[in-house]
C-alpha positions as CSV (number, residue, x, y, z in Angstrom):
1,X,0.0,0.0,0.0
2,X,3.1,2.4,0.8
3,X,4.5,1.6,-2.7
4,X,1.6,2.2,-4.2
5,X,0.8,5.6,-2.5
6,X,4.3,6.6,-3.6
7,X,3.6,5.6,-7.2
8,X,0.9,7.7,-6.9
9,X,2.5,10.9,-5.4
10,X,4.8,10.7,-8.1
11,X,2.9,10.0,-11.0
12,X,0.9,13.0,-10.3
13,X,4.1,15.4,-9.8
14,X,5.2,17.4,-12.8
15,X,8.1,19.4,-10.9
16,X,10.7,17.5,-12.9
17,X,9.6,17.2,-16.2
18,X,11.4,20.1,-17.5
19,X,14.6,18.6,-16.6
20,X,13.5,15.4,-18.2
21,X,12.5,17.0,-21.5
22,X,15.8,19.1,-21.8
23,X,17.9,16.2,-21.0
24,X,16.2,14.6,-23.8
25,X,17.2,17.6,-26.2
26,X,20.7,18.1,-25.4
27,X,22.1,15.7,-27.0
28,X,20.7,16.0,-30.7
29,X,21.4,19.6,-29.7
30,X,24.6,19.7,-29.4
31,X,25.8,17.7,-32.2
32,X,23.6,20.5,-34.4
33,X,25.8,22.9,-32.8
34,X,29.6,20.4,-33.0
35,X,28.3,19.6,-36.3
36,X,28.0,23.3,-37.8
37,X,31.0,24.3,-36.2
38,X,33.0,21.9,-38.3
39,X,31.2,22.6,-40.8
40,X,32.1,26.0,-40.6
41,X,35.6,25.9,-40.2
42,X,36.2,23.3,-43.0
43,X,34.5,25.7,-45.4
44,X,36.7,28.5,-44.4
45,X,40.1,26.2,-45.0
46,X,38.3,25.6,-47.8
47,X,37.6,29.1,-49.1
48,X,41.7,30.0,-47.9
49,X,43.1,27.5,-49.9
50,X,40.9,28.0,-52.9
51,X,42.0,31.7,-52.9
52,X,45.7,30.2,-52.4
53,X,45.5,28.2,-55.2
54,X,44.4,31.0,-57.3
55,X,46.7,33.3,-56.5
56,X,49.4,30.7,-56.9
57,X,47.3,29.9,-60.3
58,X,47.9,33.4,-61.5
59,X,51.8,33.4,-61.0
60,X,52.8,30.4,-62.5
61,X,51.4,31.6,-65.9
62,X,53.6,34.6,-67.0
63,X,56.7,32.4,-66.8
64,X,58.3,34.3,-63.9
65,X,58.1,32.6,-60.8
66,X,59.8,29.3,-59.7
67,X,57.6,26.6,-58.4
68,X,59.3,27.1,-55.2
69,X,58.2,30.6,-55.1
70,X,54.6,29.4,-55.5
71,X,55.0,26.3,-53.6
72,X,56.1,29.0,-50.7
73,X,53.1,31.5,-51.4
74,X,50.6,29.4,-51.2
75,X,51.7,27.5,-47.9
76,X,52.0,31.2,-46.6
77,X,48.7,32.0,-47.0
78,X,47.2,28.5,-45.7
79,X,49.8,28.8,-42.1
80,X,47.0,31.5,-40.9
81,X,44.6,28.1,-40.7
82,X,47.0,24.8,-40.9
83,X,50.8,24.0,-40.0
84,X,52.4,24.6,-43.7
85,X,53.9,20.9,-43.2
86,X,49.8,19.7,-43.9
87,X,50.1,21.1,-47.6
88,X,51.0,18.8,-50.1
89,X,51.2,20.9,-53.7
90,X,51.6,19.1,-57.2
91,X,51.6,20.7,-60.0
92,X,51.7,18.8,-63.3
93,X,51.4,20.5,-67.1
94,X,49.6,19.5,-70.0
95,X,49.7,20.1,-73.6
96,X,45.9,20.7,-74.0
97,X,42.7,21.1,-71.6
98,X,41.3,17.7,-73.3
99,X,44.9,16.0,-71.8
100,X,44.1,17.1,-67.8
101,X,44.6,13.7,-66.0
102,X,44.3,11.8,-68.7
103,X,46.4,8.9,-69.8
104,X,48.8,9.6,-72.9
105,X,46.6,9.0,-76.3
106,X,47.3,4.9,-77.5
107,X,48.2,5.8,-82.0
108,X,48.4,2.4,-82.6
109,X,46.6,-0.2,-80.2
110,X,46.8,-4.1,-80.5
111,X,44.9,-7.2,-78.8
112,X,44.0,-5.8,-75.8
113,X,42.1,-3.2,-76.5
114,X,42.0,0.3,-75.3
115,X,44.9,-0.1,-72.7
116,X,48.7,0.2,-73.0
117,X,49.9,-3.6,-72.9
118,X,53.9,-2.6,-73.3
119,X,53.7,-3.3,-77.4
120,X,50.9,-0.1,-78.4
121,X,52.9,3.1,-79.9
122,X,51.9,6.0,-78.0
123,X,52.3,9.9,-77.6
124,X,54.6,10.3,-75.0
125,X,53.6,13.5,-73.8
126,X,55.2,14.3,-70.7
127,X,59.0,12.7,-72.5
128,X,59.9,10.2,-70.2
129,X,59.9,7.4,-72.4
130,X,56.9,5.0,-70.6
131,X,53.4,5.0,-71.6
132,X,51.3,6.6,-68.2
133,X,47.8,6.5,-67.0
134,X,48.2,10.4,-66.2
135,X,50.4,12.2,-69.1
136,X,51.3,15.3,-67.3
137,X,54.9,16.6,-66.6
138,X,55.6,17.2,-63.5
139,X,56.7,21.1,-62.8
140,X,54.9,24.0,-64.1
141,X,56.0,22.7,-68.0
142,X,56.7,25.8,-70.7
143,X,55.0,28.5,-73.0
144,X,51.0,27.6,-73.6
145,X,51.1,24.4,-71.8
146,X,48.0,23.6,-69.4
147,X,49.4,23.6,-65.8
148,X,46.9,21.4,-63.1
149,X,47.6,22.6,-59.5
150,X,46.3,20.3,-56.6
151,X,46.5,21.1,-53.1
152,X,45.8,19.4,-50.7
153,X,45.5,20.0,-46.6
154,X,45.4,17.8,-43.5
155,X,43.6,19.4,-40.6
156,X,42.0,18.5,-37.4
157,X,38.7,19.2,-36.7
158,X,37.4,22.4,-34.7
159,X,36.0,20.2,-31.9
160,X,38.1,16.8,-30.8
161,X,34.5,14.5,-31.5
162,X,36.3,11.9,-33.5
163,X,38.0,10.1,-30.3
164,X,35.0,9.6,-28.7
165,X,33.5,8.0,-31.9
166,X,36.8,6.4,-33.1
167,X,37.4,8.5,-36.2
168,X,40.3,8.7,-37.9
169,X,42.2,12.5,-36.5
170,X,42.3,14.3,-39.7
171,X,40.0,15.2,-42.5
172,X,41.5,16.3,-46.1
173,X,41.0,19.0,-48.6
174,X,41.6,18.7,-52.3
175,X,41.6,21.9,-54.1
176,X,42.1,22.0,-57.7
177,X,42.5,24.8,-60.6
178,X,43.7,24.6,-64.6
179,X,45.3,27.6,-65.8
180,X,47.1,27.8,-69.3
181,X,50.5,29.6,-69.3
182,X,51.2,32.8,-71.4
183,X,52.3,31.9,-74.9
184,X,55.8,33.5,-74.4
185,X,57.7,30.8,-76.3
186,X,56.7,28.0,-78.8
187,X,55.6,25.0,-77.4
188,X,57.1,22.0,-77.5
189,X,55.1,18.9,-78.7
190,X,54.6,15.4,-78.1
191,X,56.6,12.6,-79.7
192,X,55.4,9.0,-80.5
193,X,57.0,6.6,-79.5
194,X,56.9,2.3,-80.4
195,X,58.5,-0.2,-78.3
Protein backbone atom coordinates (compact mmCIF):
# COMPACT_ATOMS: atom_id res chain seq x y z
CA UNK A 1 0.00 0.00 0.00
CA UNK A 2 3.06 2.44 0.79
CA UNK A 3 4.48 1.62 -2.72
CA UNK A 4 1.61 2.25 -4.24
CA UNK A 5 0.76 5.59 -2.47
CA UNK A 6 4.30 6.63 -3.60
CA UNK A 7 3.57 5.63 -7.16
CA UNK A 8 0.92 7.75 -6.94
CA UNK A 9 2.55 10.88 -5.43
CA UNK A 10 4.79 10.70 -8.10
CA UNK A 11 2.89 10.00 -11.02
CA UNK A 12 0.90 13.03 -10.27
CA UNK A 13 4.06 15.40 -9.76
CA UNK A 14 5.24 17.38 -12.76
CA UNK A 15 8.10 19.39 -10.95
CA UNK A 16 10.70 17.46 -12.88
CA UNK A 17 9.61 17.17 -16.20
CA UNK A 18 11.41 20.08 -17.47
CA UNK A 19 14.61 18.63 -16.63
CA UNK A 20 13.54 15.36 -18.25
CA UNK A 21 12.47 17.04 -21.46
CA UNK A 22 15.75 19.08 -21.77
CA UNK A 23 17.92 16.16 -21.01
CA UNK A 24 16.16 14.59 -23.81
CA UNK A 25 17.16 17.58 -26.22
CA UNK A 26 20.66 18.13 -25.40
CA UNK A 27 22.11 15.72 -26.99
CA UNK A 28 20.74 15.97 -30.72
CA UNK A 29 21.39 19.60 -29.73
CA UNK A 30 24.57 19.74 -29.38
CA UNK A 31 25.79 17.66 -32.23
CA UNK A 32 23.55 20.50 -34.41
CA UNK A 33 25.80 22.88 -32.80
CA UNK A 34 29.59 20.38 -32.97
CA UNK A 35 28.30 19.63 -36.33
CA UNK A 36 27.98 23.29 -37.81
CA UNK A 37 31.02 24.29 -36.17
CA UNK A 38 33.04 21.89 -38.25
CA UNK A 39 31.21 22.62 -40.84
CA UNK A 40 32.06 26.04 -40.65
CA UNK A 41 35.58 25.86 -40.22
CA UNK A 42 36.21 23.28 -43.04
CA UNK A 43 34.47 25.66 -45.38
CA UNK A 44 36.65 28.47 -44.40
CA UNK A 45 40.07 26.24 -45.04
CA UNK A 46 38.32 25.56 -47.81
CA UNK A 47 37.58 29.14 -49.05
CA UNK A 48 41.70 29.96 -47.86
CA UNK A 49 43.11 27.46 -49.87
CA UNK A 50 40.95 27.96 -52.91
CA UNK A 51 41.98 31.72 -52.88
CA UNK A 52 45.72 30.15 -52.36
CA UNK A 53 45.49 28.15 -55.19
CA UNK A 54 44.40 31.04 -57.34
CA UNK A 55 46.66 33.26 -56.48
CA UNK A 56 49.40 30.68 -56.92
CA UNK A 57 47.35 29.86 -60.32
CA UNK A 58 47.93 33.40 -61.46
CA UNK A 59 51.78 33.43 -60.96
CA UNK A 60 52.84 30.43 -62.49
CA UNK A 61 51.36 31.55 -65.86
CA UNK A 62 53.62 34.56 -67.00
CA UNK A 63 56.67 32.36 -66.78
CA UNK A 64 58.29 34.27 -63.93
CA UNK A 65 58.07 32.55 -60.84
CA UNK A 66 59.84 29.27 -59.67
CA UNK A 67 57.59 26.55 -58.43
CA UNK A 68 59.26 27.07 -55.16
CA UNK A 69 58.21 30.57 -55.06
CA UNK A 70 54.60 29.36 -55.50
CA UNK A 71 54.97 26.29 -53.63
CA UNK A 72 56.07 28.99 -50.65
CA UNK A 73 53.08 31.46 -51.41
CA UNK A 74 50.57 29.40 -51.24
CA UNK A 75 51.73 27.50 -47.89
CA UNK A 76 51.97 31.16 -46.62
CA UNK A 77 48.68 31.96 -46.95
CA UNK A 78 47.18 28.48 -45.68
CA UNK A 79 49.78 28.81 -42.07
CA UNK A 80 47.04 31.48 -40.87
CA UNK A 81 44.65 28.06 -40.72
CA UNK A 82 46.98 24.79 -40.87
CA UNK A 83 50.77 24.05 -39.99
CA UNK A 84 52.42 24.55 -43.72
CA UNK A 85 53.86 20.93 -43.18
CA UNK A 86 49.75 19.69 -43.91
CA UNK A 87 50.08 21.05 -47.56
CA UNK A 88 51.03 18.80 -50.14
CA UNK A 89 51.20 20.87 -53.73
CA UNK A 90 51.58 19.09 -57.21
CA UNK A 91 51.57 20.70 -60.03
CA UNK A 92 51.73 18.82 -63.28
CA UNK A 93 51.44 20.54 -67.10
CA UNK A 94 49.64 19.53 -70.00
CA UNK A 95 49.69 20.08 -73.64
CA UNK A 96 45.93 20.69 -74.01
CA UNK A 97 42.66 21.14 -71.59
CA UNK A 98 41.30 17.71 -73.35
CA UNK A 99 44.86 16.02 -71.85
CA UNK A 100 44.10 17.05 -67.84
CA UNK A 101 44.59 13.74 -66.03
CA UNK A 102 44.31 11.77 -68.69
CA UNK A 103 46.42 8.87 -69.82
CA UNK A 104 48.82 9.62 -72.93
CA UNK A 105 46.64 8.98 -76.29
CA UNK A 106 47.34 4.89 -77.48
CA UNK A 107 48.18 5.75 -81.99
CA UNK A 108 48.44 2.39 -82.63
CA UNK A 109 46.59 -0.25 -80.16
CA UNK A 110 46.84 -4.06 -80.54
CA UNK A 111 44.89 -7.15 -78.83
CA UNK A 112 43.99 -5.80 -75.82
CA UNK A 113 42.13 -3.17 -76.54
CA UNK A 114 41.97 0.30 -75.29
CA UNK A 115 44.94 -0.11 -72.74
CA UNK A 116 48.67 0.23 -72.99
CA UNK A 117 49.90 -3.57 -72.86
CA UNK A 118 53.88 -2.61 -73.34
CA UNK A 119 53.69 -3.26 -77.45
CA UNK A 120 50.94 -0.08 -78.44
CA UNK A 121 52.88 3.08 -79.86
CA UNK A 122 51.87 6.05 -78.02
CA UNK A 123 52.31 9.93 -77.61
CA UNK A 124 54.60 10.32 -75.03
CA UNK A 125 53.62 13.52 -73.76
CA UNK A 126 55.19 14.31 -70.71
CA UNK A 127 58.96 12.66 -72.48
CA UNK A 128 59.91 10.18 -70.16
CA UNK A 129 59.86 7.38 -72.42
CA UNK A 130 56.87 5.04 -70.63
CA UNK A 131 53.37 5.04 -71.62
CA UNK A 132 51.31 6.55 -68.16
CA UNK A 133 47.84 6.52 -66.98
CA UNK A 134 48.18 10.44 -66.20
CA UNK A 135 50.37 12.21 -69.07
CA UNK A 136 51.27 15.34 -67.33
CA UNK A 137 54.86 16.58 -66.59
CA UNK A 138 55.64 17.21 -63.46
CA UNK A 139 56.74 21.09 -62.78
CA UNK A 140 54.86 24.00 -64.11
CA UNK A 141 55.97 22.69 -68.04
CA UNK A 142 56.66 25.79 -70.73
CA UNK A 143 54.96 28.50 -73.04
CA UNK A 144 51.03 27.63 -73.63
CA UNK A 145 51.15 24.44 -71.78
CA UNK A 146 47.97 23.60 -69.42
CA UNK A 147 49.42 23.58 -65.83
CA UNK A 148 46.91 21.43 -63.15
CA UNK A 149 47.62 22.55 -59.46
CA UNK A 150 46.34 20.35 -56.65
CA UNK A 151 46.51 21.14 -53.07
CA UNK A 152 45.78 19.39 -50.65
CA UNK A 153 45.51 20.03 -46.60
CA UNK A 154 45.35 17.75 -43.50
CA UNK A 155 43.58 19.41 -40.62
CA UNK A 156 42.03 18.47 -37.42
CA UNK A 157 38.65 19.25 -36.73
CA UNK A 158 37.40 22.38 -34.70
CA UNK A 159 35.99 20.19 -31.93
CA UNK A 160 38.05 16.82 -30.76
CA UNK A 161 34.53 14.49 -31.52
CA UNK A 162 36.28 11.89 -33.47
CA UNK A 163 38.04 10.15 -30.26
CA UNK A 164 35.05 9.57 -28.67
CA UNK A 165 33.50 8.02 -31.88
CA UNK A 166 36.84 6.42 -33.06
CA UNK A 167 37.42 8.48 -36.22
CA UNK A 168 40.31 8.66 -37.89
CA UNK A 169 42.18 12.54 -36.52
CA UNK A 170 42.33 14.27 -39.69
CA UNK A 171 40.03 15.20 -42.49
CA UNK A 172 41.48 16.34 -46.09
CA UNK A 173 40.97 18.97 -48.61
CA UNK A 174 41.61 18.75 -52.26
CA UNK A 175 41.56 21.93 -54.10
CA UNK A 176 42.06 22.03 -57.69
CA UNK A 177 42.54 24.84 -60.64
CA UNK A 178 43.74 24.57 -64.55
CA UNK A 179 45.27 27.63 -65.80
CA UNK A 180 47.11 27.80 -69.29
CA UNK A 181 50.54 29.55 -69.30
CA UNK A 182 51.22 32.78 -71.42
CA UNK A 183 52.32 31.94 -74.95
CA UNK A 184 55.83 33.51 -74.39
CA UNK A 185 57.74 30.80 -76.31
CA UNK A 186 56.70 27.96 -78.82
CA UNK A 187 55.57 25.03 -77.42
CA UNK A 188 57.08 22.04 -77.46
CA UNK A 189 55.14 18.87 -78.69
CA UNK A 190 54.63 15.38 -78.07
CA UNK A 191 56.59 12.59 -79.72
CA UNK A 192 55.40 9.00 -80.48
CA UNK A 193 57.05 6.56 -79.46
CA UNK A 194 56.88 2.34 -80.42
CA UNK A 195 58.50 -0.16 -78.25
Amino acid sequence: MIARAVFRHLHRDRRGATIVEFALVLLPLMMVIIGGFDLGYRMYISAVAQGAVRDAARLGTTGATAGTAIDAHVKSVLSSVVSPSAVTITKKSYLNFANVRQPERITSDRAPFGRNDGEDCFEDANGNGVWDSDGGKEGLGGSDDIVSYHVQVAYKPFFPVEKLLHWAGLETIDVFTVMRNQPFATQAGAQTVCP
